[in-house]
C-alpha positions in Angstrom: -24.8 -22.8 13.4 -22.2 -23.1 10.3 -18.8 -24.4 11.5 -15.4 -23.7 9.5 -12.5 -25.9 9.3 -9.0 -24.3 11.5 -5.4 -25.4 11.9 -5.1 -25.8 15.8 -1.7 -25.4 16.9 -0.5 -27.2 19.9 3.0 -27.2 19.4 5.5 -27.6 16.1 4.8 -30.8 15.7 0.8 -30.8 16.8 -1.4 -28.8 14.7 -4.4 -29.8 14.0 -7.6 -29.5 11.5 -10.0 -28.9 13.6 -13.7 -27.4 13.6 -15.1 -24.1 15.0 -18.4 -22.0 14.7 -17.7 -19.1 12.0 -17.6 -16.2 14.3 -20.8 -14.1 14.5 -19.8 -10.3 14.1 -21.3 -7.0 15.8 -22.5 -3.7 14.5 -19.3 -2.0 13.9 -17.4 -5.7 12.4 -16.7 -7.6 9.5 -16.7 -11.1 8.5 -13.6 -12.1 6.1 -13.3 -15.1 4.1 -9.4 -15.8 4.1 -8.1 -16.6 0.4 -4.3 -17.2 1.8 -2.6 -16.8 5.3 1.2 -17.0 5.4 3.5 -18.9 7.9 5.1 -16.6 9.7 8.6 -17.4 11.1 7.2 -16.3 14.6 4.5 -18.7 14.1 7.0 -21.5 14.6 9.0 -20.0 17.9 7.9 -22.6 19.8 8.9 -20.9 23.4 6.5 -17.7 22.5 3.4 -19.9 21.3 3.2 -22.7 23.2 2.3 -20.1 25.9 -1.2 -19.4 24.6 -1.8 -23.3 23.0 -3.3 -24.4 22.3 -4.8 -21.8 19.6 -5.2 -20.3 15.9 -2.6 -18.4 14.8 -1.7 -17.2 11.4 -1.5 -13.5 11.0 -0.6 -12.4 7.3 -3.2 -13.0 5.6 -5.6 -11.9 2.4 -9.6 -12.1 1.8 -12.7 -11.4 0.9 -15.3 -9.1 3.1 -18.5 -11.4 3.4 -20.5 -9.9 5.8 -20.3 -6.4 7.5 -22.4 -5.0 10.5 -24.7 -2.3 10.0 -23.1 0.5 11.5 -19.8 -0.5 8.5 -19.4 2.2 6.3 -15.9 2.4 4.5 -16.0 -1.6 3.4 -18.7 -3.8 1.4 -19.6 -7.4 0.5 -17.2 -8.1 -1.8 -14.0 -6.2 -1.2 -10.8 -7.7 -1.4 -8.7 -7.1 2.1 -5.6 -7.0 4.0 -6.3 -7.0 7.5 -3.8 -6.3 10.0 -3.8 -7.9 13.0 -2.0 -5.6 15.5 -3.4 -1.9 15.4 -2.5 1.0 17.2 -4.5 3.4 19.4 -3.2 6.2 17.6 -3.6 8.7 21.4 -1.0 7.3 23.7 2.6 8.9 24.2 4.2 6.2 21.8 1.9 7.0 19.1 1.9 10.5 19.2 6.0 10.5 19.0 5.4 7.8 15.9 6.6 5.1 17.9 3.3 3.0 17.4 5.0 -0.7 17.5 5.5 0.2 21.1 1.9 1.0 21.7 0.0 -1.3 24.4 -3.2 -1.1 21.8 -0.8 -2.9 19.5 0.4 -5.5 21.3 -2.9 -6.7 22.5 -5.1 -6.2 19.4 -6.2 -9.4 17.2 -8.5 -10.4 15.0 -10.2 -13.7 15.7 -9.8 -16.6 15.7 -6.3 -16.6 13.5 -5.1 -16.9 9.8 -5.0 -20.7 10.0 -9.1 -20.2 9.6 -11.6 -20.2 7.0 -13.1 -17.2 8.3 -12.0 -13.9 10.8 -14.0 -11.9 12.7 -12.8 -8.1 12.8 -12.8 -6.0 15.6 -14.4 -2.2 15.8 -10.9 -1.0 16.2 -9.1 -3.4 13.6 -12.1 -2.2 11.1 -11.6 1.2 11.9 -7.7 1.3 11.3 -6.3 -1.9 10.4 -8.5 -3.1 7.0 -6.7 -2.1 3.8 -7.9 -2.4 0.6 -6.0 -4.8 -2.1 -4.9 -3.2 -5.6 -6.4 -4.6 -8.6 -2.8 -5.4 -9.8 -2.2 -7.6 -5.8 -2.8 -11.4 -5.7 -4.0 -12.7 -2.6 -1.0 -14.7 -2.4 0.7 -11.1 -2.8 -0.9 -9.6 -0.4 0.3 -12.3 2.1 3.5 -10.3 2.3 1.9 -7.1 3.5 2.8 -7.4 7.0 6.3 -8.9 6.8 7.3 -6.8 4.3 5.7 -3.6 6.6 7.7 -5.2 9.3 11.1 -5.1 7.1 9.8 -1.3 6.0 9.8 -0.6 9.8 13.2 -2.1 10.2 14.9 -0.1 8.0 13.4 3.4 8.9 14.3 2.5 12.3 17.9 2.0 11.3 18.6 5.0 9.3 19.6 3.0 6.1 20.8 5.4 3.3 21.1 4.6 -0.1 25.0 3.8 -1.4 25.6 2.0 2.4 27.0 -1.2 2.7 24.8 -4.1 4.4 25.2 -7.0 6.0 22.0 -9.5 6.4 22.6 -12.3 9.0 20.4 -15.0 8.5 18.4 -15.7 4.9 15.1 -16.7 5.7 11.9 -15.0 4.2 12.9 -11.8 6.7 16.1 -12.2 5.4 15.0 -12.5 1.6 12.9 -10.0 1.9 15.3 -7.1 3.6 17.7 -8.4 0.4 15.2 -7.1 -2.0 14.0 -4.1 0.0 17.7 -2.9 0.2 17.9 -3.3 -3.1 15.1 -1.1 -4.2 16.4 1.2 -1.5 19.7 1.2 -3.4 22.2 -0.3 -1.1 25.7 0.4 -2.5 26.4 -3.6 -1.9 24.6 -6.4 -0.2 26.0 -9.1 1.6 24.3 -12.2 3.2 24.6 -15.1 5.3 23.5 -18.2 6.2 24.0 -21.9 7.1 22.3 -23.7 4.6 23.0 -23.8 0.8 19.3 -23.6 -0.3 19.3 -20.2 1.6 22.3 -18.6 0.3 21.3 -19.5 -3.4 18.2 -17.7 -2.9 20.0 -14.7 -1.2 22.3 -14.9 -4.8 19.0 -14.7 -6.6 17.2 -12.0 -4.7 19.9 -9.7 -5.2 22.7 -10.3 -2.7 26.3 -9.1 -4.0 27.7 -11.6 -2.1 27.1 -14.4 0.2 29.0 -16.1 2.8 28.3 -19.6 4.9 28.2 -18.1 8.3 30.5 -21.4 9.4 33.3 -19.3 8.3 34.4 -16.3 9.5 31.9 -13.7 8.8 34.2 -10.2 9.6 37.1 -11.6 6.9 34.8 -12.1 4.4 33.4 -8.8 4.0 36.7 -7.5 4.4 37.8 -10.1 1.4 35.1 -8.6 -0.8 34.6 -5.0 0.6 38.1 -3.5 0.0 39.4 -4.1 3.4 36.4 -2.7 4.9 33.3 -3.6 7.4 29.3 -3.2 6.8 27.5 -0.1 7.4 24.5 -1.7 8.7 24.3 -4.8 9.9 21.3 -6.8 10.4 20.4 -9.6 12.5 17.9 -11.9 11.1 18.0 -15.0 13.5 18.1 -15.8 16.8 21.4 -17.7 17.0 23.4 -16.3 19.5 26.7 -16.4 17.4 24.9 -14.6 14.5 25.0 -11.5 17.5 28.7 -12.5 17.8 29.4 -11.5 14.1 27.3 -8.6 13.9 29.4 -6.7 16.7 32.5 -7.9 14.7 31.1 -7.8 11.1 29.9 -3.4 11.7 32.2 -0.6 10.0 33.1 2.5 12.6 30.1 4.8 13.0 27.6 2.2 11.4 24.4 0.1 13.2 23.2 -2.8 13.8 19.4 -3.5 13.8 18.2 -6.5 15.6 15.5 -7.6 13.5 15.2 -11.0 15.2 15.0 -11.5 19.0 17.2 -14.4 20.8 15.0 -17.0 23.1 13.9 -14.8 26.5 16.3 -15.2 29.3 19.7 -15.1 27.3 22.3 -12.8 28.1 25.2 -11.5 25.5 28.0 -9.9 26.6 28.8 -6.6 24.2 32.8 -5.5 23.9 31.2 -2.3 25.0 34.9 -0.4 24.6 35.2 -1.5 21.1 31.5 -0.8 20.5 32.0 3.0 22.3 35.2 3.5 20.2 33.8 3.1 17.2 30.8 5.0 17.7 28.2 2.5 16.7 24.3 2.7 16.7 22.5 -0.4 17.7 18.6 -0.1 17.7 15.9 -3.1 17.4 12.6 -3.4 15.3 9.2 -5.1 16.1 6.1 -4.6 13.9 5.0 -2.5 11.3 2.8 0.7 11.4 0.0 1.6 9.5 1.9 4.1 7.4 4.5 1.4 7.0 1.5 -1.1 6.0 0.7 1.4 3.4 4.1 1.9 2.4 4.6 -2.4 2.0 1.4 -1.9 -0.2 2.7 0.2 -2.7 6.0 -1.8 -2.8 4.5 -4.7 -3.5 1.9 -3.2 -6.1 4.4 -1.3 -8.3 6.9 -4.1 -8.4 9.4 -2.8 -6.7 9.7 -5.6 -4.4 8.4 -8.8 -6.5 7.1 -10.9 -3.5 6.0 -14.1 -6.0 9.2 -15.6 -6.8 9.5 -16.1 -2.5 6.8 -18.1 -2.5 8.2 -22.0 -2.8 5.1 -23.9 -1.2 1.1 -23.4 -1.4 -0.9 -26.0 0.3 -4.6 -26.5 1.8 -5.2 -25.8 4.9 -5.5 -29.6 5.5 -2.0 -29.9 5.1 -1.0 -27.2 7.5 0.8 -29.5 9.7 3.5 -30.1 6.9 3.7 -26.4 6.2 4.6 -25.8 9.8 7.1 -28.6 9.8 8.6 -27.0 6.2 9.0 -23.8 7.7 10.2 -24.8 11.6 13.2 -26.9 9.6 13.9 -24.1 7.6 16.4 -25.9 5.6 13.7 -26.2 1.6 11.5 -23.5 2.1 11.0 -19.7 1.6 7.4 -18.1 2.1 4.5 -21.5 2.5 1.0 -20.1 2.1 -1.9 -22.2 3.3 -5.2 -22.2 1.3 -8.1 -22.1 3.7 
């Protein structure tokens, strides 16, 4: 039986090249040979993936279709794929009121074993509504940023954001970077961003930030400094540091929202000054996932240029060194978007 080489994770500072059987696929699957898988920030929350370890993860990823079953009509030997690895059923309540990130189908669909692989089996249901074809004009290594960038779409749809509005971005990591240059596009009226470290800041300054502030200081009187006095019309919250959620409920002009983009650690309770939060009439609403219309959406972002995604990416390595890609990207202190090369 031909093996494959995968990147086992066991923990942050465990993962592993190890070997598995390619997986054998059935009538109504595929076979994809992954040409780059991203490391997602996710990938590195330790608390939410040493549940399932030890295991292959990696979920944004871009390949080629090597083998289909016989009932596969709408892909061939050959085709150059996203595959997404959450899909939705498409028949439930949440789907029906286009709420399909809530969808239980969703949250337990996969594609097996992981990204960190040379090779993924994919499901019936995953073929069916979760393969999309890449544009001649998409790199692999572009098309890595289909699903975080589908996420950021989701985000902001979920938000309301309308062009000419003010926003905030706490926390510049790739989510970060990338809701920067989505804004943008969007035609934000003035973008401001924060972070701890100086590597991240300067990238926020080069992906189109207005302004950005070290989130040591005080966040709130800041924006004022360079907003005329005033707050941000949407705020939103990139990281799971608890006093990032401390400025957002400061850092928010009256009638405006904040999107929680990023979830804290389970278990962790924030008080809200719900009477200042009442008074001032403001909107707070949180994001998971991207759709397939958002997927779609990402796609064409990515393919016309409106979002350049290649100037994120600051590491590519083989899969063998997938141990140091995890480590670049749980640090988060050099690195933007690392792409391993099964």
């Amino acid at each position: 039986m031909k093996t494959m080489k995968v990147a086992m994770y066991y923990n942050n500072n465990d993962v592993r090249i190890e070997e598995m059987s390619v997986p054998s696929i059935g009538d109504n699957e595929i076979l994809v040979k992954v040409k780059a898988s991203g490391i997602c920030g996710s990938d590195v929350m330790e608390w939410y993936r040493i549940k399932k370890a030890p295991r292959v993860l990696g979920h944004e990823i871009a390949g080629d279709v090597v083998d289909i079953g016989k009932n596969v009509r709408k892909y061939k030997i050959g085709d150059r794929v996203f595959v997404s690895h959450h899909v939705p059923c498409n028949t439930c309540k949440f789907c029906l009121n286009n709420q399909q990130t809530l969808c239980h189908t969703l949250h337990s669909t996969n594609f097996y074993p992981g990204g960190f692989a040379e090779y993924l089996r994919v499901p019936e249901i995953n073929v069916d509504r979760g393969v999309f074809i890449l544009p001649k004009e998409m790199s692999y290594n572009e098309g890595v940023f289909i699903e975080p960038l589908a996420c950021v779409v989701r985000g902001l749809k979920t938000a309301k954001m309308k062009p000419e509005q003010t926003v905030l971005i706490i926390g510049s990591g790739i989510t970060g970077l990338l809701q920067i240059k989505l804004v943008k596009a969007w035609n934000a009226r003035k973008i401001l961003a924060t972070d701890v470290e100086e590597y991240r800041l300067k990238a926020a300054k080069k992906f189109g930030a207005d302004v950005v502030i070290n989130a040591k200081n005080d966040v709130p009187e800041q924006i004022k400094k360079h907003h005329d006095g005033n707050l941000a019309n949407l705020v939103i919250i990139c990281t799971s540091a608890i006093s990032a959620v401390k400025q957002a409920l400061k850092s928010v002009e009256s009638g405006g929202t904040i999107l929680f983009f990023a979830p804290t650690d389970p278990g962790i309770d924030i008080p809200f000054p719900l009477f200042e939060l009442w008074n001032k009439q403001i909107t707070m609403v949180s994001t998971y996932a991207g759709s397939p219309e958002d997927i779609n959406t990402a796609i064409d972002l990515i393919k016309s240029k409106k979002v350049n995604v290649v100037d994120m990416i600051s590491h590519i390595l083989p899969l063998s060194e997938a141990a140091k890609g995890f480590q670049l990207v749980a640090k988060a202190k050099n690195s933007m978007k690392v792409i391993l090369k099964p």
